[in-house]
C-alpha angles and dihedrals in degrees: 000000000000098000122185139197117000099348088061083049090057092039086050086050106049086038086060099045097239120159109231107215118198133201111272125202089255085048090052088049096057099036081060090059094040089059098042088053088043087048089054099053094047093244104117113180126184111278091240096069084048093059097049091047090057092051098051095046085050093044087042090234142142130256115214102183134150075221116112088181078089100063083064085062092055085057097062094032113043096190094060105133093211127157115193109202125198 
């Protein structure tokens, strides 16, 4: 089938055998905290990236990103397993 938009992103996915993970209520929660500790100390990031951060400190997974929006995560949360690539 020629899929486009968001259905080809979820073909390409399946095709390529990727596991989708989605936010969980325990991942909101914690992406809430993670704002509010992001909002004190004056480094907003997009919610997004906050989101991505609380499920893979739930998950225990890494994050591999260009964006350094993450390194202000690992400031709040000190067990963020984050890598910031050139």
């Amino acid at each position: 089938m020629n899929y486009t938009g968001t259905r080809k992103a979820l073909a390409d996915t399946l095709e390529l055998d990727l596991t989708i993970l989605y936010p969980s209520k325990s991942d909101y929660n914690l992406a809430l905290k993670i704002s509010t500790e992001l909002l004190k100390i004056g480094k907003p990031i997009p919610a997004v990236d906050i989101i991505i951060s609380a499920i893979s400190i739930n998950k225990g997974l890494r994050v591999i990103t260009k964006d350094k929006h993450f390194l202000f995560v690992k400031d709040v949360i000190s067990e963020f397993n984050v890598i910031v690539e050139d």
